[in-house]
Biopython code that builds the backbone (N, CA, C, O; Angstrom):
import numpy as np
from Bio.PDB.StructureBuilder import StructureBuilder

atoms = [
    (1, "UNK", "N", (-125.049, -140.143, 60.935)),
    (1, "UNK", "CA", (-124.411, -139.646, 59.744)),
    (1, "UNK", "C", (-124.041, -138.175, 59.967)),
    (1, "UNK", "O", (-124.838, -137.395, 60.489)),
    (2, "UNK", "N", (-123.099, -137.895, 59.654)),
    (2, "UNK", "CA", (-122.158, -136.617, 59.987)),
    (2, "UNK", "C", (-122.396, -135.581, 58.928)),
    (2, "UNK", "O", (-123.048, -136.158, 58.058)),
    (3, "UNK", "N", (-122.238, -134.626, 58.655)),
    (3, "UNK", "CA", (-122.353, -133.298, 57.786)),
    (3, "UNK", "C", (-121.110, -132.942, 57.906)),
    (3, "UNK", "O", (-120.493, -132.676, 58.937)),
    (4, "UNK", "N", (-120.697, -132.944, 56.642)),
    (4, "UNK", "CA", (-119.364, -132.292, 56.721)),
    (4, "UNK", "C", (-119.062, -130.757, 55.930)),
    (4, "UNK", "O", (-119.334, -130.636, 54.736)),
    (5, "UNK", "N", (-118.483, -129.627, 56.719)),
    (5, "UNK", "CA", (-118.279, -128.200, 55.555)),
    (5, "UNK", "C", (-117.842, -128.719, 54.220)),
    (5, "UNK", "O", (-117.973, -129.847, 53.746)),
    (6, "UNK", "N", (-117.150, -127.359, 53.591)),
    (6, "UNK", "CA", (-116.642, -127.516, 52.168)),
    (6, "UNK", "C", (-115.402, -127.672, 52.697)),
    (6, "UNK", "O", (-114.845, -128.635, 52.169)),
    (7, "UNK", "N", (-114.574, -127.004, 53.714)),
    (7, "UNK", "CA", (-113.118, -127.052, 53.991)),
    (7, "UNK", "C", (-112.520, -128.168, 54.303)),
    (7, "UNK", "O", (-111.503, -128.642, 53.797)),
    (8, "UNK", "N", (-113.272, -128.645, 55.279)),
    (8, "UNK", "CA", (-113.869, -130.234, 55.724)),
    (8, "UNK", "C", (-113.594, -131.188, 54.694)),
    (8, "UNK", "O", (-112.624, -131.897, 54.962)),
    (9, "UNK", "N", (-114.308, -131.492, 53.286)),
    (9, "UNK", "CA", (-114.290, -132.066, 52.683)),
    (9, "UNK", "C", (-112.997, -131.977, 51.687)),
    (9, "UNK", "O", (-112.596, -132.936, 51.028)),
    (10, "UNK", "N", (-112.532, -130.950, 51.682)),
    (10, "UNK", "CA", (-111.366, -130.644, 50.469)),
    (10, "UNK", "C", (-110.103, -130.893, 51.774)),
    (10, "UNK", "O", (-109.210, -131.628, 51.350)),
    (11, "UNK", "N", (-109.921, -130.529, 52.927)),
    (11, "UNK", "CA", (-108.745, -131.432, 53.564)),
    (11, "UNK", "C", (-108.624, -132.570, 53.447)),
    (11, "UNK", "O", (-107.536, -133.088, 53.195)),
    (12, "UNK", "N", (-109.963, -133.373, 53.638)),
    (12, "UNK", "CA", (-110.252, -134.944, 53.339)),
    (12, "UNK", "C", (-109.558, -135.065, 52.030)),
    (12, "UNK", "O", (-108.483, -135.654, 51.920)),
    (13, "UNK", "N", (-110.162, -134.517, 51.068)),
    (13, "UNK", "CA", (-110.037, -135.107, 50.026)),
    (13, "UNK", "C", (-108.289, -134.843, 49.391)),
    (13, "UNK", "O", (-107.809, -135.617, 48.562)),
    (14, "UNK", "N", (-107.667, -133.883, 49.834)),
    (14, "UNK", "CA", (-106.419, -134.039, 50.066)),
    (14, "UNK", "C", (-105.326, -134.951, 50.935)),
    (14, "UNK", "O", (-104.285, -135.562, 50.689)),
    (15, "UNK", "N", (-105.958, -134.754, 51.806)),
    (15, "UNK", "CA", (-105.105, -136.299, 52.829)),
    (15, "UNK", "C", (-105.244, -137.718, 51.551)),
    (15, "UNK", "O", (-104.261, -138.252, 51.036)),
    (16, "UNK", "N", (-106.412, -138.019, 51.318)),
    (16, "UNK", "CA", (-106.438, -139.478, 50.469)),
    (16, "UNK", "C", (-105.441, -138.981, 49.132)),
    (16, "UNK", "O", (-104.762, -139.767, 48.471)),
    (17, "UNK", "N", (-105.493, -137.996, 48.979)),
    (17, "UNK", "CA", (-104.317, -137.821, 47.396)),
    (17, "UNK", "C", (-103.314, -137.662, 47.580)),
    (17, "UNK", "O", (-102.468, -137.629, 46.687)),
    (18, "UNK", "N", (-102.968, -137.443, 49.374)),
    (18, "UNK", "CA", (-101.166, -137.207, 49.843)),
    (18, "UNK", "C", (-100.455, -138.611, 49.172)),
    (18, "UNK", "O", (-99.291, -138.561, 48.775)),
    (19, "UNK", "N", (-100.966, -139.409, 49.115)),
    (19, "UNK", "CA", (-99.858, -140.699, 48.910)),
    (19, "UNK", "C", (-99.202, -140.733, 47.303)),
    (19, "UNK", "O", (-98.248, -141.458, 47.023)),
    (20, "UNK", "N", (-100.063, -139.574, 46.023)),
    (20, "UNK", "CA", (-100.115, -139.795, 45.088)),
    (20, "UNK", "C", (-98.253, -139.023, 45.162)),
    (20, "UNK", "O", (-97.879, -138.449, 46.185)),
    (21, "UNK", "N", (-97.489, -139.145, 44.136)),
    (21, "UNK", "CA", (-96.274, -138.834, 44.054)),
    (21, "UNK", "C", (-96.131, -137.456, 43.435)),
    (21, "UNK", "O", (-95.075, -136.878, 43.692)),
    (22, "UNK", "N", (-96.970, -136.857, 42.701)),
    (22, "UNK", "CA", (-97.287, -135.690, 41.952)),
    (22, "UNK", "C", (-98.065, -134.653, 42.990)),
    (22, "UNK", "O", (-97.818, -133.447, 42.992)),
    (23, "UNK", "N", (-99.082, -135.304, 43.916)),
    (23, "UNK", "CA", (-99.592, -133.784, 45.171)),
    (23, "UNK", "C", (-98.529, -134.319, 45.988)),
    (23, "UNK", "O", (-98.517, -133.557, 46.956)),
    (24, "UNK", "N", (-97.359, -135.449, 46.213)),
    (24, "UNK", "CA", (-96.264, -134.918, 47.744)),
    (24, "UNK", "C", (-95.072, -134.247, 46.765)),
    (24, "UNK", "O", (-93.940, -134.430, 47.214)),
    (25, "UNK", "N", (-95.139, -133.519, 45.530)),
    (25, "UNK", "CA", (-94.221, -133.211, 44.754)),
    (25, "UNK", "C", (-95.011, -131.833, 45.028)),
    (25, "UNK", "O", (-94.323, -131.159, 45.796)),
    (26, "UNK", "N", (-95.627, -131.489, 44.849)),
    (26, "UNK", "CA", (-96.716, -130.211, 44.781)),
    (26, "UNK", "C", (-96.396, -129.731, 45.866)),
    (26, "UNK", "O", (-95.809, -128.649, 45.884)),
    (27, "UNK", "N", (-96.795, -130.629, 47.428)),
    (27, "UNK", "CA", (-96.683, -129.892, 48.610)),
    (27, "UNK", "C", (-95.127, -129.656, 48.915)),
    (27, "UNK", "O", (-94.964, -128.510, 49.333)),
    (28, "UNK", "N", (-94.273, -130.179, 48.859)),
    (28, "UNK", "CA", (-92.946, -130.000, 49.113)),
    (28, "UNK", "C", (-92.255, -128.849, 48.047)),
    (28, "UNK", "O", (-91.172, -128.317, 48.293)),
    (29, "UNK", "N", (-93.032, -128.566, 46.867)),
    (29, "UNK", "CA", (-92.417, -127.355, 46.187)),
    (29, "UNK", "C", (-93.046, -125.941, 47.060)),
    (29, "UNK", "O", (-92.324, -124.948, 47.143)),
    (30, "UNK", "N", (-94.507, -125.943, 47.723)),
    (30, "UNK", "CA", (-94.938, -125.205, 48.215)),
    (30, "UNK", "C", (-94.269, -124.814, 49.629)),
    (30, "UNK", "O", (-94.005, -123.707, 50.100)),
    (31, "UNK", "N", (-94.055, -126.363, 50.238)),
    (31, "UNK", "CA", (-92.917, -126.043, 51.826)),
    (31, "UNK", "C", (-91.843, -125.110, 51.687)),
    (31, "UNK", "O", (-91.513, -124.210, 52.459)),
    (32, "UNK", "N", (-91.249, -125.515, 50.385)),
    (32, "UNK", "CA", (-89.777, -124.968, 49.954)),
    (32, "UNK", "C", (-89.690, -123.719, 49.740)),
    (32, "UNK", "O", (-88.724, -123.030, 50.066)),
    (33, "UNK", "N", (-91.199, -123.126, 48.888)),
    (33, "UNK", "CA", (-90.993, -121.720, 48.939)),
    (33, "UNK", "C", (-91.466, -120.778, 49.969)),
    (33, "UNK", "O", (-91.168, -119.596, 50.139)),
    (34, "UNK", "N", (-92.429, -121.709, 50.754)),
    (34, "UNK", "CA", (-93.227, -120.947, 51.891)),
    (34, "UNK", "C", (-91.445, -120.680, 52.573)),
    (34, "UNK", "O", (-91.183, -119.488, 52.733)),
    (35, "UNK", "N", (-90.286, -121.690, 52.956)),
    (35, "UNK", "CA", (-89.031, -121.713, 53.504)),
    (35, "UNK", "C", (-88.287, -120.741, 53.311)),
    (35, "UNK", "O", (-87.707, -119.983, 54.089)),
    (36, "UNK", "N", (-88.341, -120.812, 52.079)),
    (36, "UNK", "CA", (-87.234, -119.921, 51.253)),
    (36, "UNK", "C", (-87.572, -118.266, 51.104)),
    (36, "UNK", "O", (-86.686, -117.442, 50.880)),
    (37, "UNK", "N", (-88.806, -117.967, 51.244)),
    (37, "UNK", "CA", (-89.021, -116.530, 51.104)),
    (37, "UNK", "C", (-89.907, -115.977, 52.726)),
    (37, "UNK", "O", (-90.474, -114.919, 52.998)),
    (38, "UNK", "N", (-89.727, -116.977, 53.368)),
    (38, "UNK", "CA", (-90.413, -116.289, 54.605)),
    (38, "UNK", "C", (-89.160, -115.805, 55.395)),
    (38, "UNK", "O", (-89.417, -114.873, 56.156)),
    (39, "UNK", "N", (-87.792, -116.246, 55.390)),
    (39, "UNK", "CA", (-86.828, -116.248, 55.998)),
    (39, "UNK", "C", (-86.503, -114.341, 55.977)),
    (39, "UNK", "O", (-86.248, -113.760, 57.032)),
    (40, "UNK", "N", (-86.546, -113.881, 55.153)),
    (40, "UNK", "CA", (-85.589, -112.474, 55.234)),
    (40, "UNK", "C", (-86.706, -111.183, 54.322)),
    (40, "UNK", "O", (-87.060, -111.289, 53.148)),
    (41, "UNK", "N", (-86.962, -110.371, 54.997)),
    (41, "UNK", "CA", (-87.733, -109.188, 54.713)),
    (41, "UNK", "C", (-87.563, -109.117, 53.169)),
    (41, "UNK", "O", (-88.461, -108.782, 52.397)),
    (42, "UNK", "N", (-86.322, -109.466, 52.820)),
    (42, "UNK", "CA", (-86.080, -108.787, 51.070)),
    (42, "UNK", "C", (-86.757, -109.973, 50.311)),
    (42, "UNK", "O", (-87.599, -109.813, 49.428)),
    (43, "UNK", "N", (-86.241, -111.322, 50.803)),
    (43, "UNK", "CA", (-87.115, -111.954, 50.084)),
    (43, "UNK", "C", (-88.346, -111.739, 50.032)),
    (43, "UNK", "O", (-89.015, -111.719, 48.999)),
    (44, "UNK", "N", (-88.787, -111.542, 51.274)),
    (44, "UNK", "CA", (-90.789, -111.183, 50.761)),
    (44, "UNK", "C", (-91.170, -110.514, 50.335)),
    (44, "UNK", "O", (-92.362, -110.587, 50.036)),
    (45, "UNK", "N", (-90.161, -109.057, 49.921)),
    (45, "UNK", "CA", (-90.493, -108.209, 49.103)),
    (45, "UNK", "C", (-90.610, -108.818, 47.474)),
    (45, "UNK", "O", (-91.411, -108.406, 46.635)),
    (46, "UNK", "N", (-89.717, -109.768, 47.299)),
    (46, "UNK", "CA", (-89.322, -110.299, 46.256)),
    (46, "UNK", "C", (-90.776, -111.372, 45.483)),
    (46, "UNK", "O", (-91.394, -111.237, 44.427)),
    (47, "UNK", "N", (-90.892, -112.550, 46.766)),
    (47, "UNK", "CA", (-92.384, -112.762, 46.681)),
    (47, "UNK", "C", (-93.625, -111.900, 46.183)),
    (47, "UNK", "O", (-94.143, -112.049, 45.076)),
    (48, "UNK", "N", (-94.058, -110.933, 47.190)),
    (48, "UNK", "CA", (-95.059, -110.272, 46.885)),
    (48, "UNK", "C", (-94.875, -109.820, 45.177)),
    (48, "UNK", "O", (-95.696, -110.163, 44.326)),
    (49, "UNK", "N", (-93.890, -109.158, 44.937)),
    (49, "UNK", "CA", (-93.219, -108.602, 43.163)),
    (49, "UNK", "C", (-93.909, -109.543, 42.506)),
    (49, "UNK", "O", (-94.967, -109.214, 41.970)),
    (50, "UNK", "N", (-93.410, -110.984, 42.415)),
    (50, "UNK", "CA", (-93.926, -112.129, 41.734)),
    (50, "UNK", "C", (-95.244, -112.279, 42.210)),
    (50, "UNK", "O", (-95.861, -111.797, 41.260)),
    (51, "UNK", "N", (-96.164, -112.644, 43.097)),
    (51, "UNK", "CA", (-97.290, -112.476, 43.064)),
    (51, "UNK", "C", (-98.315, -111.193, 42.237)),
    (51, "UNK", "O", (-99.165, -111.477, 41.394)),
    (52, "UNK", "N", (-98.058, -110.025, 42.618)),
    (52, "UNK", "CA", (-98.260, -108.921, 41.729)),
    (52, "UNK", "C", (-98.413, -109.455, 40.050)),
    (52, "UNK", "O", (-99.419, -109.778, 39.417)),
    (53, "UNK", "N", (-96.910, -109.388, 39.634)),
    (53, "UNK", "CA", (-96.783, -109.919, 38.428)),
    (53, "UNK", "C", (-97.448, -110.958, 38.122)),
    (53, "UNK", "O", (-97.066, -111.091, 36.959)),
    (54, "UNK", "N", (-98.645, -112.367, 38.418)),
    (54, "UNK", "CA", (-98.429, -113.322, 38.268)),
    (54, "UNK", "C", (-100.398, -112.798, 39.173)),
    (54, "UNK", "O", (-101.139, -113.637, 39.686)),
    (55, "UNK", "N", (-100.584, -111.892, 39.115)),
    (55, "UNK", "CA", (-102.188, -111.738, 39.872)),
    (55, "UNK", "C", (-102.746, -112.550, 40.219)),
    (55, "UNK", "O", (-103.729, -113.071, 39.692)),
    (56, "UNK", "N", (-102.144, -112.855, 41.324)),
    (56, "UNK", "CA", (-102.512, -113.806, 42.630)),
    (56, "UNK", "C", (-102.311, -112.964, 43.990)),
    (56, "UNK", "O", (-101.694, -111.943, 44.292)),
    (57, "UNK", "N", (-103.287, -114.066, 44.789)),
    (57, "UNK", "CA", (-103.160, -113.204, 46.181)),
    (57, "UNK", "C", (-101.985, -113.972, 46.496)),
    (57, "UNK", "O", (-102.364, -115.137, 46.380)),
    (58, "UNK", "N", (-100.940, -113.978, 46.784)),
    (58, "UNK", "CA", (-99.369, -114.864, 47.294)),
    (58, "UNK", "C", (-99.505, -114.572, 48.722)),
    (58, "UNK", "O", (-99.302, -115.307, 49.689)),
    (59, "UNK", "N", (-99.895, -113.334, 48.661)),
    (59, "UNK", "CA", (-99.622, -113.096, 50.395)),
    (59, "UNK", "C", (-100.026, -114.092, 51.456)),
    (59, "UNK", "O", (-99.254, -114.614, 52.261)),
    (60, "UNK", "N", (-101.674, -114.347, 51.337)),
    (60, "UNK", "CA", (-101.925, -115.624, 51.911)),
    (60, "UNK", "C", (-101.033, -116.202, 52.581)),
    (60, "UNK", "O", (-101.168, -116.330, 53.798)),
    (61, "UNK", "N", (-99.528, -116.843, 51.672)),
    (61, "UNK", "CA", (-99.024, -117.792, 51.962)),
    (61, "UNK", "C", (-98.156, -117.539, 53.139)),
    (61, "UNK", "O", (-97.949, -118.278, 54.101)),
    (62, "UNK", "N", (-97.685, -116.353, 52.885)),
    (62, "UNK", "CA", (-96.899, -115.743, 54.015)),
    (62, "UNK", "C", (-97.405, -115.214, 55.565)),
    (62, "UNK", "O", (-96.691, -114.718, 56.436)),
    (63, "UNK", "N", (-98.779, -115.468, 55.613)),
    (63, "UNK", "CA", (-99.293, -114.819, 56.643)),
    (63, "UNK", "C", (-99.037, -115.922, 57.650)),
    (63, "UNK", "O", (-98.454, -116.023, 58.729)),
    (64, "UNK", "N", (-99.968, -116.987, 56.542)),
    (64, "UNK", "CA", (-99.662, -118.652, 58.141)),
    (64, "UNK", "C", (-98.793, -118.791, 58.995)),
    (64, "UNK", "O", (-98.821, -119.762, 59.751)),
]
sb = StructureBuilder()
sb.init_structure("model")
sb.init_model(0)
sb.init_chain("A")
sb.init_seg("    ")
for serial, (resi, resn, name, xyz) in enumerate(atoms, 1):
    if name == "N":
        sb.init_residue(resn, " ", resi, " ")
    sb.init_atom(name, np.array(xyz, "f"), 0.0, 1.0, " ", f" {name:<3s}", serial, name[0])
structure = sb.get_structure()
């Protein structure tokens, strides 16, 4: 019997909910913007603005 982390378990538990139509609606809005604002310096300035506004770490997303 295996031990699994917390990260471990929440990828798992995401893979089994990929098939649901609402998390491959979720991840493909997230592809789109990770797409759309990683492309050009101004956009990520634009990102980060909205993160700020919206007090979240956004950056995260842009680092991957």
């Amino acid at each position: 019997m295996g031990i699994h982390c917390v990260s471990d378990r929440i990828n798992l538990a995401i893979q089994s909910l990929g098939g649901l139509i609402s998390i491959a609606k979720i991840k493909s809005l997230k592809l789109d913007m990770y797409g759309y604002f990683n492309h050009s310096p101004k956009w990520h300035f634009k990102f980060q603005k909205i993160a700020q506004i919206m007090e979240t770490n956004g950056s995260k997303i842009l680092k991957k």
